[in-house]
Gaussian input, Z-matrix of N, CA and C with variables (Angstrom, degrees):
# hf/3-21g

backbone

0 1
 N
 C     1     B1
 C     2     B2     1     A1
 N     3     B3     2     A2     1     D1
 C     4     B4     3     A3     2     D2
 C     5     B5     4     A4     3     D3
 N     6     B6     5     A5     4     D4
 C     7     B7     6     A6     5     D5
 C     8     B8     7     A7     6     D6
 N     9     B9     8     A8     7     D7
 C    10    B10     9     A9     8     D8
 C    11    B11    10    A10     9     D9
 N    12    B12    11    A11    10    D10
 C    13    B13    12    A12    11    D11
 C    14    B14    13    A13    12    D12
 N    15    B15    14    A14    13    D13
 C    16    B16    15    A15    14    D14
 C    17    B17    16    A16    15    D15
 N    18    B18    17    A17    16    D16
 C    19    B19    18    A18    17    D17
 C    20    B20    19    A19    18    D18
 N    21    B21    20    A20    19    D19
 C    22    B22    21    A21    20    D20
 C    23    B23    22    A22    21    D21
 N    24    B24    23    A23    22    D22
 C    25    B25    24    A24    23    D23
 C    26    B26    25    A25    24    D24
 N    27    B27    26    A26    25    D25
 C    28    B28    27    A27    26    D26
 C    29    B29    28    A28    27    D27
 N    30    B30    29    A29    28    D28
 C    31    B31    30    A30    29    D29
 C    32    B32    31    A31    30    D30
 N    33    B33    32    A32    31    D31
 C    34    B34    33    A33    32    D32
 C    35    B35    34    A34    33    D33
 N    36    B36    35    A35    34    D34
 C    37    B37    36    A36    35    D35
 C    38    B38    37    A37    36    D36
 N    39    B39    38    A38    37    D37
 C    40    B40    39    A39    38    D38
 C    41    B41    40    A40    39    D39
 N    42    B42    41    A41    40    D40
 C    43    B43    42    A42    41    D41
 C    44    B44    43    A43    42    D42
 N    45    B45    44    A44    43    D43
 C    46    B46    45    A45    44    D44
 C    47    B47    46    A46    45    D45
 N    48    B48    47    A47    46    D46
 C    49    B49    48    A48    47    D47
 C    50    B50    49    A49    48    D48
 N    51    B51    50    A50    49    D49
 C    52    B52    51    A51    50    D50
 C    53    B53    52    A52    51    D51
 N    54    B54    53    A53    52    D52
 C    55    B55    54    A54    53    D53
 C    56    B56    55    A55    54    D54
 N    57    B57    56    A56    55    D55
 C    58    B58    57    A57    56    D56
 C    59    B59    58    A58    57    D57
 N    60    B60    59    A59    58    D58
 C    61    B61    60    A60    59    D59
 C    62    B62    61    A61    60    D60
 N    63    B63    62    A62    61    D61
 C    64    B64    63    A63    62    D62
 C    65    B65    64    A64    63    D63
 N    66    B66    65    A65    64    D64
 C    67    B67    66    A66    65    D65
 C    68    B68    67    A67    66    D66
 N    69    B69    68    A68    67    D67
 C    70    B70    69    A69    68    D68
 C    71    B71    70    A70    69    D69
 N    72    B72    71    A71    70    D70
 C    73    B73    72    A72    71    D71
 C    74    B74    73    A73    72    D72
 N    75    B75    74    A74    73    D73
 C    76    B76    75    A75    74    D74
 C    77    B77    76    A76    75    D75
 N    78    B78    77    A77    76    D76
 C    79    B79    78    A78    77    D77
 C    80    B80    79    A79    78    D78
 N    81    B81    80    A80    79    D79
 C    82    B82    81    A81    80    D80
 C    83    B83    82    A82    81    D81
 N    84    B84    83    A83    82    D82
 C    85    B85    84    A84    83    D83
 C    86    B86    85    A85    84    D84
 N    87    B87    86    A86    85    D85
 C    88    B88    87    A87    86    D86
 C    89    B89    88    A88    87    D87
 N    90    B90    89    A89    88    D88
 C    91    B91    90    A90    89    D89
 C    92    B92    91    A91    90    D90
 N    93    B93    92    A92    91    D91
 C    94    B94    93    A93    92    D92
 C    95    B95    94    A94    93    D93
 N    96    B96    95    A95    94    D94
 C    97    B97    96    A96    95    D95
 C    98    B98    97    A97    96    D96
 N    99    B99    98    A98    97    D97
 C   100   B100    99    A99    98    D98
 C   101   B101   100   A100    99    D99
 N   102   B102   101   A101   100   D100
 C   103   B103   102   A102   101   D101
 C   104   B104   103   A103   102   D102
 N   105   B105   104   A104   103   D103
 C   106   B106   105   A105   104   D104
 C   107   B107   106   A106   105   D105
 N   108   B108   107   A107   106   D106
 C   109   B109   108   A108   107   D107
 C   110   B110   109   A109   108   D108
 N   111   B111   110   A110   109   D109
 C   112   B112   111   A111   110   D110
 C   113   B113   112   A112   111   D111
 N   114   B114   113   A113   112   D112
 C   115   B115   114   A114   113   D113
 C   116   B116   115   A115   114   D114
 N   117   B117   116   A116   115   D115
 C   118   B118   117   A117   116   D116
 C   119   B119   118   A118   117   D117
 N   120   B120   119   A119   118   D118
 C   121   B121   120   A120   119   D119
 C   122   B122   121   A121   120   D120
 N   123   B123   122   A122   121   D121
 C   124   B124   123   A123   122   D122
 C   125   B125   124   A124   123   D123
 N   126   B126   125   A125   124   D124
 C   127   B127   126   A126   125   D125
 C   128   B128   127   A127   126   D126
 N   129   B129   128   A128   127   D127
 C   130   B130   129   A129   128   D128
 C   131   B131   130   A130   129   D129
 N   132   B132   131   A131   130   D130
 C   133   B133   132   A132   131   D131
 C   134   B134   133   A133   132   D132
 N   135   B135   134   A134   133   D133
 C   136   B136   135   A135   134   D134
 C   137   B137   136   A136   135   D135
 N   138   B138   137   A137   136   D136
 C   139   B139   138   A138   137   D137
 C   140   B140   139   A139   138   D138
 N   141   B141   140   A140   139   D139
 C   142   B142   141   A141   140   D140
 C   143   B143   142   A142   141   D141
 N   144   B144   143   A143   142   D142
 C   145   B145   144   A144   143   D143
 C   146   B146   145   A145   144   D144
 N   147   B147   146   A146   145   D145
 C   148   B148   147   A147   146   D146
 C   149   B149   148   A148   147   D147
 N   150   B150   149   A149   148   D148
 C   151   B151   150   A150   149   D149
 C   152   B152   151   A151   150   D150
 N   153   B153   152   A152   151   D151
 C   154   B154   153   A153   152   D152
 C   155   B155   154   A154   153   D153
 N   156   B156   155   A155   154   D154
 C   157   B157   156   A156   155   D155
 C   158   B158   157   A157   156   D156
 N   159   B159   158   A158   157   D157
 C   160   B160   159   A159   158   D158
 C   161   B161   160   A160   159   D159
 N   162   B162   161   A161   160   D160
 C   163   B163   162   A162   161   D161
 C   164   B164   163   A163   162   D162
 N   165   B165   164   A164   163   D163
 C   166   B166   165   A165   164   D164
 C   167   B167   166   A166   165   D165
 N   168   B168   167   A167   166   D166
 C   169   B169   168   A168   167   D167
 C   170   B170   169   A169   168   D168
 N   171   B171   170   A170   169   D169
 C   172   B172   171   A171   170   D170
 C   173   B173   172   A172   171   D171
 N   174   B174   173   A173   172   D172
 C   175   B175   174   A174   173   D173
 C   176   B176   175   A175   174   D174
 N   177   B177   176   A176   175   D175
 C   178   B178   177   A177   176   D176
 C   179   B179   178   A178   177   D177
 N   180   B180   179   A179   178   D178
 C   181   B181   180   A180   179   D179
 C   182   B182   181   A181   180   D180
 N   183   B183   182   A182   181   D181
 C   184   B184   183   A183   182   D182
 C   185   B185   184   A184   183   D183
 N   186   B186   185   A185   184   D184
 C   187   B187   186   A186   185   D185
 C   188   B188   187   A187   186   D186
 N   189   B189   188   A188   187   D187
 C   190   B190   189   A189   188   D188
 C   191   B191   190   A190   189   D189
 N   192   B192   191   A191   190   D190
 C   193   B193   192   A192   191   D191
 C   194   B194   193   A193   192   D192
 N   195   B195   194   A194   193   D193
 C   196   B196   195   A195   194   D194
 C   197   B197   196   A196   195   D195
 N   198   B198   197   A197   196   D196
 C   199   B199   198   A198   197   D197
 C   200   B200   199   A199   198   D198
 N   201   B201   200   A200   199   D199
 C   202   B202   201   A201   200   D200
 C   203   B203   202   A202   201   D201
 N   204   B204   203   A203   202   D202
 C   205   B205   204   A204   203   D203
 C   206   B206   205   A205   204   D204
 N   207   B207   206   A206   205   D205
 C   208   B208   207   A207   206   D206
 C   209   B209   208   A208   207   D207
 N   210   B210   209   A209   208   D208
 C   211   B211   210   A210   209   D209
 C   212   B212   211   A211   210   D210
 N   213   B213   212   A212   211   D211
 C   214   B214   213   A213   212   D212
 C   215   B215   214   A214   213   D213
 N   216   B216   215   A215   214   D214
 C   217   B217   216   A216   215   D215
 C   218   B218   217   A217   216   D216
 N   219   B219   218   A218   217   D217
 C   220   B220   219   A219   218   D218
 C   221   B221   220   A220   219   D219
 N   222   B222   221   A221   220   D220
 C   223   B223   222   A222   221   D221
 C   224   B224   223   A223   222   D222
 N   225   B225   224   A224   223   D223
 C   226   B226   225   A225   224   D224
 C   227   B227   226   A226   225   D225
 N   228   B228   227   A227   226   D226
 C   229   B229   228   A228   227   D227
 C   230   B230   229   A229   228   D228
 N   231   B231   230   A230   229   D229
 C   232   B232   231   A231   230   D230
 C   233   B233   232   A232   231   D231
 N   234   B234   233   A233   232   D232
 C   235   B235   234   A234   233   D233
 C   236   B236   235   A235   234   D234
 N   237   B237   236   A236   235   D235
 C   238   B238   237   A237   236   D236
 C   239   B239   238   A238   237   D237
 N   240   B240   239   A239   238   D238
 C   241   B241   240   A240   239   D239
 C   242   B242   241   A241   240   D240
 N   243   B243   242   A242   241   D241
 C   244   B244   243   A243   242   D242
 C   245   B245   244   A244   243   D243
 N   246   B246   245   A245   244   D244
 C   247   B247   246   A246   245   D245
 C   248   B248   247   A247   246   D246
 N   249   B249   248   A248   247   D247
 C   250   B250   249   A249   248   D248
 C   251   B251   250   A250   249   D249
 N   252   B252   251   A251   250   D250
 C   253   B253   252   A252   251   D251
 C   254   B254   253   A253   252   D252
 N   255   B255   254   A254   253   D253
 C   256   B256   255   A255   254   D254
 C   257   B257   256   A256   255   D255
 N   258   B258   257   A257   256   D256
 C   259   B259   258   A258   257   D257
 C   260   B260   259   A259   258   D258

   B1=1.4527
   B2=1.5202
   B3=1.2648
   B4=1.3129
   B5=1.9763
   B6=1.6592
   B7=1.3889
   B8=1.2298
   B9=1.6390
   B10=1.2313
   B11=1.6628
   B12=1.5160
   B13=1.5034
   B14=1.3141
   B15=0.5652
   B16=1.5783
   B17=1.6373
   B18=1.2142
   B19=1.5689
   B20=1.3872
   B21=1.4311
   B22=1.6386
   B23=1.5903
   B24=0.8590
   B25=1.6304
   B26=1.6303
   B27=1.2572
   B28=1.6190
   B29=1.3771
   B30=1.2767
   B31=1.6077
   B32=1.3476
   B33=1.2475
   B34=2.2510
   B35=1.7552
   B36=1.5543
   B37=2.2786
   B38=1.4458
   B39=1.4288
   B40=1.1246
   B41=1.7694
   B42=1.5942
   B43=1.4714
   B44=1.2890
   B45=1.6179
   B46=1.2052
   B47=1.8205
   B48=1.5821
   B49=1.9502
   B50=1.7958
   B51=1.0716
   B52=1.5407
   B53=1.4962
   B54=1.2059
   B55=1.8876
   B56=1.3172
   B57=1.7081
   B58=1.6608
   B59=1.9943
   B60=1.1839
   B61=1.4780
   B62=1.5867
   B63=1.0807
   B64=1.6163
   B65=1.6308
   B66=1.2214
   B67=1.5158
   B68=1.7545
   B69=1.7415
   B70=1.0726
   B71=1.4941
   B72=1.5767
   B73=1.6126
   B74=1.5644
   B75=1.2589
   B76=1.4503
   B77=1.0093
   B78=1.8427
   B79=1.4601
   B80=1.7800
   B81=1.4312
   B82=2.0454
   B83=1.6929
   B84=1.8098
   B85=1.7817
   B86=1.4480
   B87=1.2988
   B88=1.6962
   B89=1.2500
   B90=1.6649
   B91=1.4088
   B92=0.9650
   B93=1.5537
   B94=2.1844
   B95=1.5876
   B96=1.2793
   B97=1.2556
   B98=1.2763
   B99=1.2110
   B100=1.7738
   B101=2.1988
   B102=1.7153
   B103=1.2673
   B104=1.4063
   B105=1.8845
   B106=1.8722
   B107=1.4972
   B108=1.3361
   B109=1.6546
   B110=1.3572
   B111=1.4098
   B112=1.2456
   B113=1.3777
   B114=1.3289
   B115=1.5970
   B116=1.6298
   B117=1.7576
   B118=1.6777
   B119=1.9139
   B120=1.3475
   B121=1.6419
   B122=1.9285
   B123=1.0010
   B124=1.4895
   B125=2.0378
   B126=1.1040
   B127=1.6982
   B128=1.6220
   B129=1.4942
   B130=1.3662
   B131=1.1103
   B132=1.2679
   B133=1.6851
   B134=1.4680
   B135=1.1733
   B136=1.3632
   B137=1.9021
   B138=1.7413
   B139=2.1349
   B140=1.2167
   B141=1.1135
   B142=2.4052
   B143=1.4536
   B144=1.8641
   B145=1.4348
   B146=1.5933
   B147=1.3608
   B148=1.3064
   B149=1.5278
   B150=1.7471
   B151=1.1757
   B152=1.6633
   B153=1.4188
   B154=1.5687
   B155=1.5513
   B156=1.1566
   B157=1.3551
   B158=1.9451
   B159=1.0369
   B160=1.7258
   B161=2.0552
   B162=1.8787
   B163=1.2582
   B164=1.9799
   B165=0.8383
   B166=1.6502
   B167=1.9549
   B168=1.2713
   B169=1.4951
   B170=1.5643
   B171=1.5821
   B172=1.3489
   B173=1.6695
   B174=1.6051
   B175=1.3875
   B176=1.6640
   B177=1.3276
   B178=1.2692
   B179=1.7382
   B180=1.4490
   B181=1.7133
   B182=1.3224
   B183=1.1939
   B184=1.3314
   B185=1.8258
   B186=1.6183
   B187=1.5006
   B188=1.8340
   B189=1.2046
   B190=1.4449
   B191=2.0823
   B192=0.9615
   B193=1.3410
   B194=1.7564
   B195=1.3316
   B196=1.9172
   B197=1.4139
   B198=1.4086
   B199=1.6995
   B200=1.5801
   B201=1.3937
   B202=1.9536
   B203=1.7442
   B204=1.3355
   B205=1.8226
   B206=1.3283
   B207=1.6890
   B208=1.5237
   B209=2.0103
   B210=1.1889
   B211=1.5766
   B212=1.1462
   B213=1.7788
   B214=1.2588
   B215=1.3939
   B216=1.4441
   B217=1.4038
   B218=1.7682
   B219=1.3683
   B220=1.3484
   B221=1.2132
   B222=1.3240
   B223=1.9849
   B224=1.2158
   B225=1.7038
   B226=1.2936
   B227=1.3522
   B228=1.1968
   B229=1.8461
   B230=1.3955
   B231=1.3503
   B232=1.0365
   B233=1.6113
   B234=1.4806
   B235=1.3120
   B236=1.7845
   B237=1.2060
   B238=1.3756
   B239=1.5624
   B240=1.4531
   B241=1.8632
   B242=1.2702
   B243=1.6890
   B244=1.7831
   B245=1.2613
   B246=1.3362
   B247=1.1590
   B248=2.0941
   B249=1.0929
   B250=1.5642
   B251=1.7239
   B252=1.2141
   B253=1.6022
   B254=2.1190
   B255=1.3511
   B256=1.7132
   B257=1.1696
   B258=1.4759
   B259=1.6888
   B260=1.6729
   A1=110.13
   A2=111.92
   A3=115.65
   A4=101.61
   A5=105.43
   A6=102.26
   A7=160.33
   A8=91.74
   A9=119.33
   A10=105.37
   A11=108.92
   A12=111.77
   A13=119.29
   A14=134.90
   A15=147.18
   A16=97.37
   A17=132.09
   A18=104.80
   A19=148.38
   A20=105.61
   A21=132.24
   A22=108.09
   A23=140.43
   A24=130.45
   A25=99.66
   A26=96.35
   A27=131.75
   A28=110.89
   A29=103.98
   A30=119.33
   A31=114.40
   A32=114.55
   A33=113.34
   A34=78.81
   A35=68.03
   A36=99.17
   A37=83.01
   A38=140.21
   A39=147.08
   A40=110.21
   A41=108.02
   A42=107.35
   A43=115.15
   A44=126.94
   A45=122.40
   A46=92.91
   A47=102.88
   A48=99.33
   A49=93.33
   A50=120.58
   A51=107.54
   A52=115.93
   A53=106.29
   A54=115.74
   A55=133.33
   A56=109.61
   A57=124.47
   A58=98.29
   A59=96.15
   A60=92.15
   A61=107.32
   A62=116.82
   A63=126.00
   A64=102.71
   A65=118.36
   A66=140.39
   A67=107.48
   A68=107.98
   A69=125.57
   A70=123.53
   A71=117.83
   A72=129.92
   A73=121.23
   A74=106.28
   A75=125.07
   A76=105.33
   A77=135.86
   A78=109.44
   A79=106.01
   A80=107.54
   A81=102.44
   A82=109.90
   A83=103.11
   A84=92.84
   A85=88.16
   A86=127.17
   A87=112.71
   A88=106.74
   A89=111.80
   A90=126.10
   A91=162.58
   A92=77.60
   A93=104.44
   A94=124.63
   A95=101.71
   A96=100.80
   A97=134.28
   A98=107.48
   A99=98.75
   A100=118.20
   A101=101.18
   A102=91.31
   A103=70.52
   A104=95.19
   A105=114.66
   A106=103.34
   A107=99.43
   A108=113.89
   A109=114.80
   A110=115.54
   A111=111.48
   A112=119.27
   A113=120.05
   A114=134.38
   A115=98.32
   A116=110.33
   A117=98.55
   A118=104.64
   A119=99.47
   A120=98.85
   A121=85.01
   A122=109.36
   A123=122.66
   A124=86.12
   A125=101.40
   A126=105.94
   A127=96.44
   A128=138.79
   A129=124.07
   A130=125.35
   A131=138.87
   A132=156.06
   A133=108.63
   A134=143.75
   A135=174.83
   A136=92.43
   A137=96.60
   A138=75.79
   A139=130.99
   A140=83.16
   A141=88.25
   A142=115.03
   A143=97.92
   A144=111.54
   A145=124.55
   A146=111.08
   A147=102.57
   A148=95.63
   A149=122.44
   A150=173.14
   A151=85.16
   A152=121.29
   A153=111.05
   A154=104.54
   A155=90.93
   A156=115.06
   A157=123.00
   A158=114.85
   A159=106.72
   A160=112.15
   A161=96.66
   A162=93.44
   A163=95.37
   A164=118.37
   A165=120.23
   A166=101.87
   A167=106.69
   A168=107.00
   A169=126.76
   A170=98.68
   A171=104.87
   A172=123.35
   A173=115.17
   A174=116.52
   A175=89.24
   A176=121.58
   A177=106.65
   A178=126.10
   A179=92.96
   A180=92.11
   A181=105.07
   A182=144.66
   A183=148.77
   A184=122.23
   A185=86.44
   A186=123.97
   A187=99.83
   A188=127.71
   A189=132.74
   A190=95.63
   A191=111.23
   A192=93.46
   A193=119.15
   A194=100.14
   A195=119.48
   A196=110.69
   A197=103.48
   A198=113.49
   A199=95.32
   A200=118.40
   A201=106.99
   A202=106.36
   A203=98.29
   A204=96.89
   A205=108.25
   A206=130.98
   A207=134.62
   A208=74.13
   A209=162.15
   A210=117.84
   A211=88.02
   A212=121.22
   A213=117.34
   A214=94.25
   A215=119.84
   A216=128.28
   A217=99.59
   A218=104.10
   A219=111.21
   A220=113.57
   A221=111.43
   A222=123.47
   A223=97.00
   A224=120.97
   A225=131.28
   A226=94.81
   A227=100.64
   A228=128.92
   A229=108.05
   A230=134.46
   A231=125.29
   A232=120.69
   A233=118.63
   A234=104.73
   A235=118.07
   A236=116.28
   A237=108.14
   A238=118.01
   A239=120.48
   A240=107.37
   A241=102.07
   A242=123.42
   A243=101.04
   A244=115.22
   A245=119.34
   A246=108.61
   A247=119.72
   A248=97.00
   A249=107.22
   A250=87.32
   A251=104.60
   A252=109.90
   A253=96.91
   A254=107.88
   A255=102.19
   A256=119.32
   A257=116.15
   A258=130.08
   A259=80.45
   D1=152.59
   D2=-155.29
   D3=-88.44
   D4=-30.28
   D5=148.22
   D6=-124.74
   D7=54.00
   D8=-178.12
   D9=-64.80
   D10=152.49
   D11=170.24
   D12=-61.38
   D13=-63.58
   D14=174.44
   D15=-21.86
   D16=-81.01
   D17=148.25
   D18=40.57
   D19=-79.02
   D20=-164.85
   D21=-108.57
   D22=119.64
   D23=171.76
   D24=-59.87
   D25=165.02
   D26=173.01
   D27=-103.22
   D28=117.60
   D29=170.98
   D30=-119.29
   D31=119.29
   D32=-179.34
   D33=-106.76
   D34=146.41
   D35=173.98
   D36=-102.94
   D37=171.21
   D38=93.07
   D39=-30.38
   D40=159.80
   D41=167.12
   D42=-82.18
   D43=-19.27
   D44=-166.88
   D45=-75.09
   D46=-41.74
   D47=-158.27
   D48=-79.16
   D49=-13.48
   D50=165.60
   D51=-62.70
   D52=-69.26
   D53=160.77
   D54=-26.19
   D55=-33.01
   D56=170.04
   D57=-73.09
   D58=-53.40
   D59=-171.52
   D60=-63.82
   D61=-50.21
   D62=-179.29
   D63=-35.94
   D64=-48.73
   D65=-167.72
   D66=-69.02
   D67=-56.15
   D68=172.57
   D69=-57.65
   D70=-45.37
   D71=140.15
   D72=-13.91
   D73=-94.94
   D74=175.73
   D75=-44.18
   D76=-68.10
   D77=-157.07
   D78=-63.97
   D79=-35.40
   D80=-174.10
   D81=-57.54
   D82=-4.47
   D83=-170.77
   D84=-103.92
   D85=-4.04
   D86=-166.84
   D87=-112.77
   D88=-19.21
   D89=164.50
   D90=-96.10
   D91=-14.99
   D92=-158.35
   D93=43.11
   D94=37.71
   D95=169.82
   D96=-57.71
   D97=124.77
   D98=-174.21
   D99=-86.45
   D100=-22.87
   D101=170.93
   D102=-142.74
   D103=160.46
   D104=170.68
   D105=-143.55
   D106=128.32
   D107=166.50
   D108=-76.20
   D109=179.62
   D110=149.39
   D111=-168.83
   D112=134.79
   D113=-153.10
   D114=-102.91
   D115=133.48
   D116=-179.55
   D117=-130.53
   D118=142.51
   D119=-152.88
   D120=-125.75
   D121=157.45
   D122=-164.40
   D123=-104.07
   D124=176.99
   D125=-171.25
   D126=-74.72
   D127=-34.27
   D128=165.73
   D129=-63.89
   D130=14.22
   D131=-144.93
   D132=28.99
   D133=49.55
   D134=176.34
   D135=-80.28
   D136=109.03
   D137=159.92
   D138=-98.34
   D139=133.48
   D140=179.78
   D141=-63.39
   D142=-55.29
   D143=166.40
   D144=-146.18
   D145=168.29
   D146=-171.52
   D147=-146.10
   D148=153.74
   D149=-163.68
   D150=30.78
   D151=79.42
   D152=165.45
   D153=-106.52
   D154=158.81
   D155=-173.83
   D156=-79.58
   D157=133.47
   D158=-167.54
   D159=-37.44
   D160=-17.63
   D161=-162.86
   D162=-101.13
   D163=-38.62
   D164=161.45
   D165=-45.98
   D166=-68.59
   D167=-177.00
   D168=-47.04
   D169=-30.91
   D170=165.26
   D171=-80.09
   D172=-6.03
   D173=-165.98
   D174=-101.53
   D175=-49.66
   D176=-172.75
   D177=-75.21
   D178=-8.53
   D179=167.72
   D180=-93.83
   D181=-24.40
   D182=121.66
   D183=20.25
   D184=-76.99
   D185=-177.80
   D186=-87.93
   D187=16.22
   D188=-178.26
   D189=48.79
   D190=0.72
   D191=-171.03
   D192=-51.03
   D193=-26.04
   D194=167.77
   D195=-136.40
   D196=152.70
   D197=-147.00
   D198=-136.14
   D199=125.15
   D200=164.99
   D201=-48.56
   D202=-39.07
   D203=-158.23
   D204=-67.89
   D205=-28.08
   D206=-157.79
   D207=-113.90
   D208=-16.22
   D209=-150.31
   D210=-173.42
   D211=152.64
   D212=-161.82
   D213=-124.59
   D214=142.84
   D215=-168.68
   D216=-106.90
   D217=129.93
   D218=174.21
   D219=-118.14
   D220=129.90
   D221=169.07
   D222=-61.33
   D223=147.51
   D224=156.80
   D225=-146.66
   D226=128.89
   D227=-176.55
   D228=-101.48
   D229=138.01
   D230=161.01
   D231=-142.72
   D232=116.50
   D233=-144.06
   D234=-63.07
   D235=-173.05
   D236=-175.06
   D237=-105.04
   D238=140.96
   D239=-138.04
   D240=-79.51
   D241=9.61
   D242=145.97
   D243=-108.15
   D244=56.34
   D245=160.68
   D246=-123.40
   D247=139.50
   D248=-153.22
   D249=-74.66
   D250=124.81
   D251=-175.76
   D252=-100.34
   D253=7.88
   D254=-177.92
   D255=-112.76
   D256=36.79
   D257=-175.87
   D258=-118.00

């Protein structure tokens, strides 16, 4: 059958790298962000890491090296330098 599974490959997310993208989603639809960082702080606001990239952020939750449940991941946007920030 033409849509049988067998077909389509199989891809597993982790829940944490679903959650990065989920995150990464929303802010580019509420923002239009053209690039997004992201800063990761342990529950004492302690940083683990700072200005990684959606594709670093996805390797080290990946590698469990950062966890949704232990550390909170923050978007940081920064606009792009032609864009007129006085409208």
């Amino acid at each position: 059958m033409s849509g049988d599974q067998k077909d389509q490959p199989v891809i597993f997310y982790s829940e944490e790298t679903t959650k990065a993208k989920q995150i990464v989603i929303q802010h580019k639809k509420d923002d239009s962000m053209s690039d997004i960082l992201f800063h990761v702080y342990d529950k004492k606001s302690e940083v683990i890491a700072h200005t990684l990239s959606v594709e670093e952020l996805e390797e080290k939750l990946r590698k469990k090296e950062i966890s949704t449940s232990k550390h909170e991941i923050v978007p940081v946007w920064e606009p792009p330098y032609d864009m007129d920030l006085s409208q």
